[in-house]
N, C-alpha and C positions, 0 to 999 in steps of 0.2 A: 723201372720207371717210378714206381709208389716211393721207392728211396728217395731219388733225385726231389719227387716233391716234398716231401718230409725236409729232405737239406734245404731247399726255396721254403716254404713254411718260417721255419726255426730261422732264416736268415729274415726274411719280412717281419718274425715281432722281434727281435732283436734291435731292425731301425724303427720299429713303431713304438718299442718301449723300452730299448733298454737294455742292457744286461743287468737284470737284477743284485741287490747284493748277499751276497754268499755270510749270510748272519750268522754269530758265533755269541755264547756265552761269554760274558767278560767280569772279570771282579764287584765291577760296579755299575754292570748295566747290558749294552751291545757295543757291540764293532764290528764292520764291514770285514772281511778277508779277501785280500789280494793276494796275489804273487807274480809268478814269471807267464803263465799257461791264461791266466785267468784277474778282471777285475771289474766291478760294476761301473756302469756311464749313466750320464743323463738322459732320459728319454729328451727325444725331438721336440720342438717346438710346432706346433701346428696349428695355429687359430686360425677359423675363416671368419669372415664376417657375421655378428649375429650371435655367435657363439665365445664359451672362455673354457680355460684348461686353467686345471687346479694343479699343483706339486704337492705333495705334503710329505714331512718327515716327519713320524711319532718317536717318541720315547723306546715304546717297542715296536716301533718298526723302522729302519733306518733302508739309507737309499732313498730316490727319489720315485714315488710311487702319484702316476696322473690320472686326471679322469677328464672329463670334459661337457660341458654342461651348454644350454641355450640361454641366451639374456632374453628377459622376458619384459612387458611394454608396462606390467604394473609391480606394487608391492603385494607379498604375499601376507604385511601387517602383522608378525606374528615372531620376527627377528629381532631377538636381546641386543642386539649389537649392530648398530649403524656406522657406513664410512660413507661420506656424500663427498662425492666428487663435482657434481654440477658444476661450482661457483669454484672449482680452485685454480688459485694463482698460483705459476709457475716462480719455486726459488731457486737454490742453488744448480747449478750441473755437477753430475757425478766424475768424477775422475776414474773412482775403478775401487778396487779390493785387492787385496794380496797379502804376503806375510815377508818374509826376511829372508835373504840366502847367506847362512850365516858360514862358516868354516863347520859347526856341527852338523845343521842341514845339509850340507855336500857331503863330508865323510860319511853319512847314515845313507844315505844317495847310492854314494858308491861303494855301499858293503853291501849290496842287492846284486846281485845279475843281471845282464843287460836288459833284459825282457822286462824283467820287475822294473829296472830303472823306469822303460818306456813306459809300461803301465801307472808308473809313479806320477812321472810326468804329463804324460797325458789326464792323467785325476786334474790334478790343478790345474795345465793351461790350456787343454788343449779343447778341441771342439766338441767331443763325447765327455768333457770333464766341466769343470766347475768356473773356468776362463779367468783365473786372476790376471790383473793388467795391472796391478801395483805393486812395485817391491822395493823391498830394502835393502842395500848393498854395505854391511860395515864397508867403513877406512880404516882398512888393519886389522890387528886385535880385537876381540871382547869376551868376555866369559865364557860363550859358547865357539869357541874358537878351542886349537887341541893343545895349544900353548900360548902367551905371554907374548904379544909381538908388537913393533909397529914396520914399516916401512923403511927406516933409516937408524937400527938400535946402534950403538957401542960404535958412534963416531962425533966424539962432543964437535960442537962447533960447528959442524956441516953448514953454515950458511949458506950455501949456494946448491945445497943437495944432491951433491956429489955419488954421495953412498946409497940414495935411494931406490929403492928396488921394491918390486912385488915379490912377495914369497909364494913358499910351495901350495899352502892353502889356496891361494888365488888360481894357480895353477889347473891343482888338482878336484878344487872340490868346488870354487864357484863359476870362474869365469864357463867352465865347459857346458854345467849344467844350466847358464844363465843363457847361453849361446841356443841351447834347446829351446826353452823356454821362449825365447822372441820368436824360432819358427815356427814352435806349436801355436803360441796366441796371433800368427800372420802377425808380425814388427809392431803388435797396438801395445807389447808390453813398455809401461813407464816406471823409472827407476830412479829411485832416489840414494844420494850416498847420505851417511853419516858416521862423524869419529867418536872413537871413547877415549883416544888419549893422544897426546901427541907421544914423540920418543923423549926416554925421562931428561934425556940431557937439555932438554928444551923448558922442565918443570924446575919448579923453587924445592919440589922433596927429590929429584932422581928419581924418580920413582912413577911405576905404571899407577898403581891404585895410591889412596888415601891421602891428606891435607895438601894439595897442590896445586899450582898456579902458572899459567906460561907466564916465564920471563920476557919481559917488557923488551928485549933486545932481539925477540923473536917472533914478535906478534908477526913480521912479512915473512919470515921463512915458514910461519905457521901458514899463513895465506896460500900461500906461494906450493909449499907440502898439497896442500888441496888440487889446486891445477895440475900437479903430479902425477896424483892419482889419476884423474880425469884423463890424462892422456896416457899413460898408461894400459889402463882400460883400454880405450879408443885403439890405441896400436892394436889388442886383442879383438878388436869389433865390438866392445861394446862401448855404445853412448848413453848418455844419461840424462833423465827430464829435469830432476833437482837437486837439491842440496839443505840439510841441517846444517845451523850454525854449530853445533854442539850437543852430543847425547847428554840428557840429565846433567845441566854445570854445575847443579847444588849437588852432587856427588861429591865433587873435589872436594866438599867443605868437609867429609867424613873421613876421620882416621879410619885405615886399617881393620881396627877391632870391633869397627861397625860393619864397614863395607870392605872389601877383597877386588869388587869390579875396575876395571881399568877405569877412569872418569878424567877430568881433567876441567879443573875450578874456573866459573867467572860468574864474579857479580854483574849486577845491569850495569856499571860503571865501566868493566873492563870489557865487557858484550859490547858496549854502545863504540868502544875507544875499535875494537876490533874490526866490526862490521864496518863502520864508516869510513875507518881509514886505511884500513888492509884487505879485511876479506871480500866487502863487495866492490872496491873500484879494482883489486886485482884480477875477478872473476871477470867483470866488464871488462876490463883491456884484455881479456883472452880468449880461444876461440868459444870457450863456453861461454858467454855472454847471456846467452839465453837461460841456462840453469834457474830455475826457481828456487829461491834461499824461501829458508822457513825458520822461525826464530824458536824460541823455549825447546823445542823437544824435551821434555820433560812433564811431572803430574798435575792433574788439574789443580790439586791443593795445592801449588806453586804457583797459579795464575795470579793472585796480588801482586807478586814482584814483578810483574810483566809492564806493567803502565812506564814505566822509565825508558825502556825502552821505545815502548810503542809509540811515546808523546818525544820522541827525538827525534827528529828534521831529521840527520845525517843522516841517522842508520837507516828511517825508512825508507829514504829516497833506492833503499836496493832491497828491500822486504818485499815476497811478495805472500805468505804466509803464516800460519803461527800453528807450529805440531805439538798435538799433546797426548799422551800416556794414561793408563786408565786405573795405574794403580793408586791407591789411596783413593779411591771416586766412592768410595761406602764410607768417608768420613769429609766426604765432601761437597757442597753445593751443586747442583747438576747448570744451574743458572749462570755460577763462575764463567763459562764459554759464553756466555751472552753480556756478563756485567763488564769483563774484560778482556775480552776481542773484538765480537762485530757489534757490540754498540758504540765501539769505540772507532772501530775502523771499519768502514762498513766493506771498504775494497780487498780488504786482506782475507786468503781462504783458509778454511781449519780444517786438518786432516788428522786424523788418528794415529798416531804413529808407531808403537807398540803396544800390546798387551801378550798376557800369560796369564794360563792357570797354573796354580799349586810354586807359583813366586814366595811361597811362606815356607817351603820345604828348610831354606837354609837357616832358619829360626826355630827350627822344629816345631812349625803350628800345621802342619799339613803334607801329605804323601805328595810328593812330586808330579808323580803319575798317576790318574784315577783311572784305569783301562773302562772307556763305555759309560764314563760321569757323562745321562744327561744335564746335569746339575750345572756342568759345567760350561755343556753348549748353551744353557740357556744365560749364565754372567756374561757370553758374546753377545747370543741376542737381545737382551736389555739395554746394552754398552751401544752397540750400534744405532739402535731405534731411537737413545737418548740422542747420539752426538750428532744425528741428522736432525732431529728436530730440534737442534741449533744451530744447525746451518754447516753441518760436515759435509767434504765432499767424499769422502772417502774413508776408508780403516783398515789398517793394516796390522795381520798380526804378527807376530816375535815371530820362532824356531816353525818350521814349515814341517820337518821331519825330526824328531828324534827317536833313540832308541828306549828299549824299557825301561832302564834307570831314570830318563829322563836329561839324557848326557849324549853324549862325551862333553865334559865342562872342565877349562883350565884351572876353574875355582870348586870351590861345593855350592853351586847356585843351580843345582837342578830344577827342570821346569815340565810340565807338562805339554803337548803338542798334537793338533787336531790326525797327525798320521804318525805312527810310533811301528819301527821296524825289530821285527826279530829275525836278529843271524844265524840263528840255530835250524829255523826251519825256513830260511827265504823268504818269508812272508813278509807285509806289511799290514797295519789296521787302520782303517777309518774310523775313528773318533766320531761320536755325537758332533763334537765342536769343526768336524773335518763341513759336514750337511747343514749345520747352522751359516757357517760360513758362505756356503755355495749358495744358498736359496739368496743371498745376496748378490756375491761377485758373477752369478749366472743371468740373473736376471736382473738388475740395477745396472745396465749398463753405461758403459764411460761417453758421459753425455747427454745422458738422460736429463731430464727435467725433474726433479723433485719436488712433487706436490702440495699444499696445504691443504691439510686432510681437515674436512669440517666435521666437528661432533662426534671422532672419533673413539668409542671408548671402551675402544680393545687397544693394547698395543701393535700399532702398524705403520708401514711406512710405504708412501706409493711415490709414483714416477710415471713418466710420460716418455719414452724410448725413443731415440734416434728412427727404429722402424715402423712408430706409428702407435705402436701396443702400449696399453697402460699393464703397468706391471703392481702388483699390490700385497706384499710381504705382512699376513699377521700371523701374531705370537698367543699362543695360547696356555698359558702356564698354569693353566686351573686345573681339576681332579675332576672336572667335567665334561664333554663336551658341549660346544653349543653353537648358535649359527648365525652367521652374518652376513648382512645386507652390504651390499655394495652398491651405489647410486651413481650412475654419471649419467651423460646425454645419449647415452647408446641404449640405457636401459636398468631394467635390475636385476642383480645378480645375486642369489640366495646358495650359501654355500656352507656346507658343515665343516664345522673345527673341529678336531679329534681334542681330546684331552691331551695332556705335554706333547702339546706338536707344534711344527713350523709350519706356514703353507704361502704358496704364492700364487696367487690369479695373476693372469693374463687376458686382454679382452683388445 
C-alpha cells in the first residue's frame, strides 16, 4: 500500500511540476539530457484568479522551474523596474514560433530511437513541450540538406515539369516527421515553404550556388515549380499556411568563393517582374490561393532595397508579408523594420524568418557549436524582444536539431542548434537557446495580442492570450538580480529576476 502511494505521489508532482531537467556539465555552460527512457516538460499552467505563476530559466539553472505568487491591491514602492499595463493598447497578433525541418533536422531526427524521436518531438510541439506552431519547410535543397538537390536536376528544358519529383530527403527525413508534428500541436501547426535555388538548368551560371539568375524564359515554370511542390506535399497530407518569394536573392549576387549556399539572384526589378506576373497570379489561379507570400527573406541590412518593391501596385496587390533574417543586425539599425516596412505599409506583417548561432564558423571567426552557450540563448532573446517591438508577429529559427559538429551540411556552413544529438550515446541536449525559445513559443500564444508596454525598462515583451491570461516575458541579462513590478487593472505584481535569466508571468 505505502508503494502504491509513493507511485500516486511521484505521478501527482510530476503533473504539478514537471519532469525536471536531468543537468549536465557542458563545454560552455549547461544542457538539459534527454534520451529514449527519459526528458524534461513544461510544468502545467495553472492560474486562478487573484493570483500569477512565474517560469524562469537561469543561466545555471535550465528547464522550466515555477512558483506562484498573489497580486496584491498596492505598490510595495521599492521595485527598480516598472512594466505598467493599465493603459496598454493592443498591437499586432502573434502568429506562433518555431524553427525549420530541414533535410539535417530530419536525418539527426532519425539517428535517435524511436522513443528519443518521441521525446524529441514531443520537446518542441507537443503539450508537455515548448508548442511551436511555426515552421519552415525548404523547396528542395539547401546547405543543411545531405546533398546538392532540387526537385527537377539533369533535364534541361523541363517546361511543363515533367521530371519533377520529391526526393528521398522528403521522404525520409521531413515529410514523416512534419506529419508528427501537426498531431502533437493538435493541426494549429503553420507552415511556410521557401526555395534556395531553382534546378541549374533554369539559371544563367548552371549552377546551384554563386553569380546566377533565372532565365527570363522561365520565370512561369519557376512559378509553376512552386505549385508543384505544394501539391506534392498535399498528396503526402501536408498543407501549408505560406510562402517566400525567395531565400536571401542578394545571394545569387556572390561568387562561389564567397558563398557555396544554393541561392538563386533577383534584383527588385526582376522580384517585382516575377511576383506580379508569374508568381502571385499563378498561386491565385491554384488551389493555394490562400498561401500568404512574404517578400525579402533575407537580412535587415538589406531592407533599403526593399522600397521598390514595396511602392509597386503589381507586386503588392499579392504581398501579404515582408520576412527577414537576423544576421548582420549588430551592424544594423534595429529601427530599419520600422523605416522600411510598417511605416510604409502599415497592412503588410513581419516575421522573422531565420536565424543561427555560430553562422561565422565557415569564415573561421567562431565554433559552430558552443554546447550550453548561455551567451548564445541570450543573442535569441534580444533578437526577439527587438523584432516585436516593431511589430513582429512571429520568429522562427534555422536547424531545429543538429548534431555535434553542428551538421550533417552539403557545404562547410556549419551551425549551432538550440537541441544537438549524440549517436554515440542516444542522447539528445537542450541548449540554453532550446528554454529561451520556449519561454516564448509556450507562452506568446498564436493570437495573442501584443501589448504596448508603458515605461518599460527592463527588456520585456507582454501579450494578452486568446485564454484571457496576460502573459509577460522579461530578460535579465545583468550580474545581478533584481525585482519588478508589474502594473495592470488586476493589481500588482512584485516578482524577483534572477541574474542571467528568462522569466515569464502569467496572471
Amino acid at each position: 500500500m505505502l508503494f502504491h502511494r509513493l507511485i500516486l505521489a511521484v505521478f501527482f508532482l510530476m503533473h504539478v511540476y514537471g519532469n525536471p531537467c536531468k543537468q549536465r556539465n557542458a563545454t560552455y555552460g549547461y544542457v538539459c539530457v534527454c534520451n529514449s527512457t527519459y526528458c524534461d516538460t513544461v510544468p502545467p499552467i495553472n492560474v486562478k484568479e487573484g493570483t500569477y505563476q512565474q517560469y524562469t530559466t537561469t543561466s545555471q539553472k535550465l528547464g522550466f522551474s515555477t512558483s506562484k505568487g498573489q497580486i496584491k491591491p498596492s505598490s510595495n514602492g521599492v521595485s527598480k523596474h516598472k512594466i505598467d499595463l493599465t493603459n496598454s493598447k493592443p498591437k499586432q497578433r502573434v502568429f506562433g514560433f518555431g524553427g525549420a525541418f530541414t533535410g539535417s533536422t530530419g536525418f539527426n531526427i532519425h539517428s535517435l530511437s524511436s522513443k528519443a524521436q518521441d521525446n524529441l518531438l514531443e520537446s518542441y510541439f507537443g503539450g508537455d513541450g515548448i508548442g511551436y506552431t511555426l515552421c519552415r519547410v525548404p523547396i528542395g535543397g539547401t546547405d543543411f540538406s545531405l546533398k546538392k538537390y532540387t526537385y527537377d536536376d539533369d533535364h534541361d528544358g523541363d517546361v511543363d515539369l515533367k521530371y519533377f519529383a520529391l526526393q528521398d530527403e522528403d521522404f525520409l527525413y521531413k515529410i514523416p516527421y512534419i506529419k508528427k508534428a501537426f498531431k502533437l500541436s493538435n493541426n494549429t501547426l503553420k507552415l511556410f515553404g521557401t526555395s534556395w535555388t531553382s534546378p541549374p538548368w533554369m539559371k544563367t551560371n548552371n549552377d546551384y550556388a554563386g553569380v546566377g539568375f533565372l532565365k527570363k524564359e522561365y520565370f512561369q515554370t519557376w512559378a509553376e515549380y512552386y505549385v508543384r511542390f505544394f501539391e506534392e506535399y498535399a498528396k503526402n497530407g501536408v498543407r501549408f499556411w505560406g510562402v517566400t518569394t525567395q531565400n536571401e536573392p542578394y545571394d545569387g549576387f556572390l561568387p562561389t568563393s564567397i558563398s557555396q549556399i544554393n541561392a538563386l539572384g533577383f534584383d527588385n526589378h526582376l522580384m517585382n517582374q516575377f511576383i506580379s506576373k508569374h508568381l502571385g497570379p499563378t498561386l491565385k489561379k491554384s488551389s493555394f490561393k490562400d498561401l500568404k507570400i512574404m517578400i525579402h527573406d533575407d537580412s535587415r541590412h538589406t531592407l533599403p532595397l526593399l522600397p521598390e518593391i514595396l511602392e509597386n501596385p503589381h507586386s503588392m496587390r499579392y504581398v501579404d508579408g515582408v520576412a527577414v533574417h537576423w544576421y548582420a543586425n549588430n551592424i544594423t539599425p534595429s529601427d530599419y523594420l520600422e523605416q522600411y516596412t510598417k511605416s510604409r505599409f502599415k497592412e503588410l506583417f513581419l516575421l522573422g524568418t531565420e536565424a543561427c548561432n555560430g553562422f561565422l564558423h565557415s569564415m573561421s571567426l567562431e565554433e559552430s557549436v558552443q554546447l550550453g552557450s548561455w551567451a548564445r540563448a541570450e543573442n535569441y532573446i534580444r533578437d526577439i524582444i527587438t523584432d516585436f517591438a516593431y511589430g513582429a508577429r512571429g520568429w522562427v529559427d534555422w536547424n531545429m536539431v543538429l548534431d555535434q559538429s553542428g551538421g550533417p551540411c552539403s557545404i562547410d556552413n556549419k551551425v549551432d542548434s538550440p537541441v544537438i544529438t549524440n549517436n554515440a550515446t542516444g542522447e539528445f541536449y537542450k541548449q540554453p537557446m532550446f528554454y529561451a525559445m520556449g519561454h516564448f513559443s509556450k507562452f506568446l500564444r498564436p493570437k495573442s495580442h501584443v501589448l504596448d508596454v508603458q515605461d518599460g525598462l527592463i527588456k520585456s515583451v507582454a501579450v494578452l492570450r486568446p485564454d484571457g491570461l496576460h502573459a509577460v516575458v522579461v530578460f535579465n541579462e545583468g550580474q545581478n538580480s533584481t525585482n519588478v513590478e508589474i502594473k495592470s487593472k488586476k493589481g500588482f505584481i512584485d516578482v524577483t529576476i534572477q541574474k542571467k535569466s528568462i522569466n515569464t508571468i502569467l496572471f
